[in-house]
BAKOL-694518 format. One line per field, with one value per residue (C-alpha): residue number from 1; x, y, z; chain. Coordinates in Angstrom, 3 decimals. Layout:
# residues N
num = (NUM_...) $
c1 = (X_...) $
c2 = (Y_...) $
c3 = (Z_...) $
chaine = (A_...) $
END
This chain:
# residues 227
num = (1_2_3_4_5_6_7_8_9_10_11_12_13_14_15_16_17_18_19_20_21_22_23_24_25_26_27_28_29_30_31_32_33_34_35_36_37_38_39_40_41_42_43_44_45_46_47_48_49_50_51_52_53_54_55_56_57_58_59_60_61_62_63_64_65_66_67_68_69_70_71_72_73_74_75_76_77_78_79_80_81_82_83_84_85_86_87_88_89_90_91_92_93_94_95_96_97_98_99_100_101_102_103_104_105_106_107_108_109_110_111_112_113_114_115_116_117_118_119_120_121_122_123_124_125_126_127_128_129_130_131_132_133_134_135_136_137_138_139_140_141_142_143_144_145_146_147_148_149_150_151_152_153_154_155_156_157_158_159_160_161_162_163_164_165_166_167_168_169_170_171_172_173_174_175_176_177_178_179_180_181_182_183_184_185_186_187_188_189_190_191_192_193_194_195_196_197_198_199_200_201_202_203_204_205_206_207_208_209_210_211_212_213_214_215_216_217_218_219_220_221_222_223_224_225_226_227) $
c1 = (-37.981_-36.056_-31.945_-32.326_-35.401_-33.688_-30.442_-32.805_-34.661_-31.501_-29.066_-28.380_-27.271_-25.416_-23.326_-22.596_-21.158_-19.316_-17.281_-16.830_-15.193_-13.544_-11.878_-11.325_-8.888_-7.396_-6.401_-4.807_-3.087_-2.212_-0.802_1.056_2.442_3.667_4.826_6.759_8.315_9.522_11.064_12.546_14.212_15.817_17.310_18.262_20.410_23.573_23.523_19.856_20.125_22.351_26.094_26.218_23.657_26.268_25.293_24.858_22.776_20.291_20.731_19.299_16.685_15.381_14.913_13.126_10.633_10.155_9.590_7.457_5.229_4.401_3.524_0.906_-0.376_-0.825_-2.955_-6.339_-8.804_-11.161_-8.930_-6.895_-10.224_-11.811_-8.504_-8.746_-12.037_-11.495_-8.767_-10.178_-13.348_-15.881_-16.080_-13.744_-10.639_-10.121_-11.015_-8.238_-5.542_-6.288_-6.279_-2.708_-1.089_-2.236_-0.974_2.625_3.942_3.420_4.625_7.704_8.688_8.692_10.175_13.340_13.169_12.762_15.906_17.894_17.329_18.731_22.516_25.394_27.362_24.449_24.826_28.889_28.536_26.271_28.295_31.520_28.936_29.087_25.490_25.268_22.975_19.631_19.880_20.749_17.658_15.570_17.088_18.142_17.329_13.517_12.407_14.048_12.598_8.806_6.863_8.012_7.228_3.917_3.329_3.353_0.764_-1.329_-1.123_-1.706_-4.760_-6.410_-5.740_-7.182_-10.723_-11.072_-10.355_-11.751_-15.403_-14.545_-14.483_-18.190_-17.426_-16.189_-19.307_-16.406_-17.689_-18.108_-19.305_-18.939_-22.389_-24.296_-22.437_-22.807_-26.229_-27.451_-25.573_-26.936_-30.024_-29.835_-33.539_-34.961_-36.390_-33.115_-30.580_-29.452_-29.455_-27.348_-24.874_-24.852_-24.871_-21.796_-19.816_-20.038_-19.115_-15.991_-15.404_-16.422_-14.284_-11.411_-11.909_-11.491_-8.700_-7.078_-7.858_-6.312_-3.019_-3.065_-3.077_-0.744_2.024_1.662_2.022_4.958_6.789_10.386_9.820_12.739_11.931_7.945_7.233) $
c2 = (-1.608_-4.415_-4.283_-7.327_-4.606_-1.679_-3.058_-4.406_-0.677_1.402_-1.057_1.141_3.979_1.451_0.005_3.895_4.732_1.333_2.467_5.674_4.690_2.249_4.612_7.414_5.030_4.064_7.275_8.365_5.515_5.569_9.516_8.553_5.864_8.094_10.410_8.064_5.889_8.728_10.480_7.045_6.228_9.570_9.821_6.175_5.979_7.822_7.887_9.305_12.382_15.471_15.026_17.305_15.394_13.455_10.167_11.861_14.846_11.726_10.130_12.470_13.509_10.461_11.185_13.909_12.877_10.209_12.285_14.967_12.334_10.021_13.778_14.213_10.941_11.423_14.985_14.150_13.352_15.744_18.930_17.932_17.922_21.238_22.837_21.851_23.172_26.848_26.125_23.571_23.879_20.590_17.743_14.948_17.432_18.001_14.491_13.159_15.675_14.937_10.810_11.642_13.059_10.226_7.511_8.633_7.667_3.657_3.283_5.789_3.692_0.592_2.199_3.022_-0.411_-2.128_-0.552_-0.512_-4.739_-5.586_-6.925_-4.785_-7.693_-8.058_-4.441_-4.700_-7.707_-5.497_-3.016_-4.969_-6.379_-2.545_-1.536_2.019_3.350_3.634_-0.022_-1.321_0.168_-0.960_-4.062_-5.000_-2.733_-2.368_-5.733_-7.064_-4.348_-5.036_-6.832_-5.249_-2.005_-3.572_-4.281_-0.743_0.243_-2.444_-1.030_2.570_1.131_0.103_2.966_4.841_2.847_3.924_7.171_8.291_7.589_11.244_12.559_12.974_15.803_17.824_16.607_13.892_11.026_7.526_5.509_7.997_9.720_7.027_6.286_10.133_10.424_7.425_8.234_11.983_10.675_7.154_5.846_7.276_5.250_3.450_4.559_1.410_0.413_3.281_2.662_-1.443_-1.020_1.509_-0.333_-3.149_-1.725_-0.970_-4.357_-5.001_-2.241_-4.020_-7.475_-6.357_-4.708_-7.629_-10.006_-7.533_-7.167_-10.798_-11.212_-8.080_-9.614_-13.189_-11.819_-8.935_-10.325_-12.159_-15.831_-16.265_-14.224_-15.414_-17.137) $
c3 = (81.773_82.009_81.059_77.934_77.090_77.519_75.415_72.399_72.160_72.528_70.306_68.017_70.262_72.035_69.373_68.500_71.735_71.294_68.347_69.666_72.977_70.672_67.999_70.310_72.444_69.279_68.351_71.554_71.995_68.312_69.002_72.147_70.717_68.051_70.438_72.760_70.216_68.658_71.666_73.362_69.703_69.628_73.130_73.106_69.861_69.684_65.160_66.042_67.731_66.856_67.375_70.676_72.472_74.437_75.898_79.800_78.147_76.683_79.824_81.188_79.127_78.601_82.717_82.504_79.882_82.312_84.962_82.881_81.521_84.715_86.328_83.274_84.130_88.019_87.414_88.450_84.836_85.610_86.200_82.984_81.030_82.950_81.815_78.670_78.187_77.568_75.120_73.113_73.407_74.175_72.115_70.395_70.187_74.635_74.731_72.426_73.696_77.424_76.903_74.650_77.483_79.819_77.407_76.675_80.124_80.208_76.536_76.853_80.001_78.147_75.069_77.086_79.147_75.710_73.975_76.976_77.401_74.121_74.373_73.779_72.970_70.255_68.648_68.873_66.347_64.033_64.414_63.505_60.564_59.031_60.246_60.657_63.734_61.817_60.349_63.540_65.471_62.611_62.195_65.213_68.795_67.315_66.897_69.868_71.965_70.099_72.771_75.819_73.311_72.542_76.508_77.348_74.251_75.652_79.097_77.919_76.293_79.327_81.389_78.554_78.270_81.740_81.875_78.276_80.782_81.992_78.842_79.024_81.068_77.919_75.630_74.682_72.681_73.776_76.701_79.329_78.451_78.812_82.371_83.358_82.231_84.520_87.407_87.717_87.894_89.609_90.824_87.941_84.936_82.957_85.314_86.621_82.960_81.736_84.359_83.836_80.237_79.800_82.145_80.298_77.035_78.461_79.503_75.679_74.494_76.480_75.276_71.710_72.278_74.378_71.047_68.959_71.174_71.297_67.407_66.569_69.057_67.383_63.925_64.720_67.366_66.275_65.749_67.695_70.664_70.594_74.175) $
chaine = (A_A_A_A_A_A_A_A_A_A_A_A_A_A_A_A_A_A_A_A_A_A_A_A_A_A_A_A_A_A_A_A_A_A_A_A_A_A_A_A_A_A_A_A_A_A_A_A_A_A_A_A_A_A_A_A_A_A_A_A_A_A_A_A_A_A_A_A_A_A_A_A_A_A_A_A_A_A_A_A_A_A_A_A_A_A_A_A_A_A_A_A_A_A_A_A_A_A_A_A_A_A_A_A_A_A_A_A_A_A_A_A_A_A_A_A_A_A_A_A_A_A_A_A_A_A_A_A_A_A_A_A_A_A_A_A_A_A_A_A_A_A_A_A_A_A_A_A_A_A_A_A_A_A_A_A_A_A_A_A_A_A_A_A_A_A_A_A_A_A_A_A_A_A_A_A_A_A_A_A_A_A_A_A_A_A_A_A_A_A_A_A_A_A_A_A_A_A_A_A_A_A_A_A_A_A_A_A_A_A_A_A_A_A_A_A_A_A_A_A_A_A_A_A_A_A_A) $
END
């Protein structure tokens, strides 16, 4: 069978696996993102965290998250997944945890790059304004740190198309079973399609995604920062 055959017959699988790779990206990155921002914030912004976290003690925390969380991301996919396993069983659930974990790194790195780029001289004035820590992160810190924020979801996103293929390991949803189920038995009937057609629904996958970057960082990013 021929692949423009093979794609016509099996559409409707196809586009399923489609929006499965699709939304189970989305919500990792969507959790990580979560995650990081949330962590980077916190550690960064001296009105933001509790009175005894001195500035050295989120110095240095902000380190070790660092540290932690580009370790998570150098542990080997399928391990991570096969440890997974017997704790969370096979499915969605090991799938979204493991691709979490892998995604916090490149956004918490640009989280902290992100805050730490924006101008003292620039908070002293808001300061001297009468904005209190919160308003000034939301007001100020935030959106100037927003695209190189936005750069690091973006990356996290296509590290995470990638590796959510190994998923299919775990019964994870998504293109990876069409990609594992074609390689374990290449020569055989629809093989070579399997393969050729999952690979390129993550290229597909990706190309969204880059239109939708492209589109969120017009419409959110500081008119006045915008390159």
């Amino acid at each position: 069978m021929g692949l423009d055959e093979y794609v016509v017959r099996n559409s409707s699988e196809l586009l399923f696996r489609v929006q499965q790779h699709f939304l189970l990206v989305a919500y990792a990155v969507g959790l990580a993102a979560l995650i990081a921002v949330a962590l980077g914030v916190a550690l960064h912004t001296t009105g933001l965290a509790p009175p005894s976290w001195s500035t050295r003690f989120r110095a240095g925390s902000r380190e070790a998250l660092l540290l932690l969380s580009s370790v998570a991301l150098t542990i080997p996919s399928l391990a991570l997944f096969g440890v997974l396993q017997p704790a969370l069983g096979l499915g969605a659930t090991p799938s979204l945890v493991a691709l979490t974990i892998y995604g916090v790194y490149p956004i918490l790195r640009n989280v902290v790059a992100g805050l730490s780029s924006v101008d003292s001289a620039v908070l002293d004035s808001a300061r001297g304004m009468g904005m209190g820590p919160v308003r000034r992160m939301v007001r100020i810190q935030f959106p100037l740190a927003w695209p190189v924020i936005l750069s690091g979801i973006r990356v996290a996103m296509l590290i995470l198309i990638g590796i959510a293929v190994v998923a299919a390991i775990v019964s994870g949803p998504g293109l990876g079973q069409l990609l594992f189920a074609g390689l374990a038995r290449l020569g055989a009937v629809n093989s070579f399609n399997q393969v050729v057609v999952g690979t390129f629904g993550c290229l597909l996958v990706a190309a969204v995604y880059e239109i939708v970057f492209a589109l969120v960082g017009r419409l959110t990013t500081p008119r006045g920062i915008r390159a």
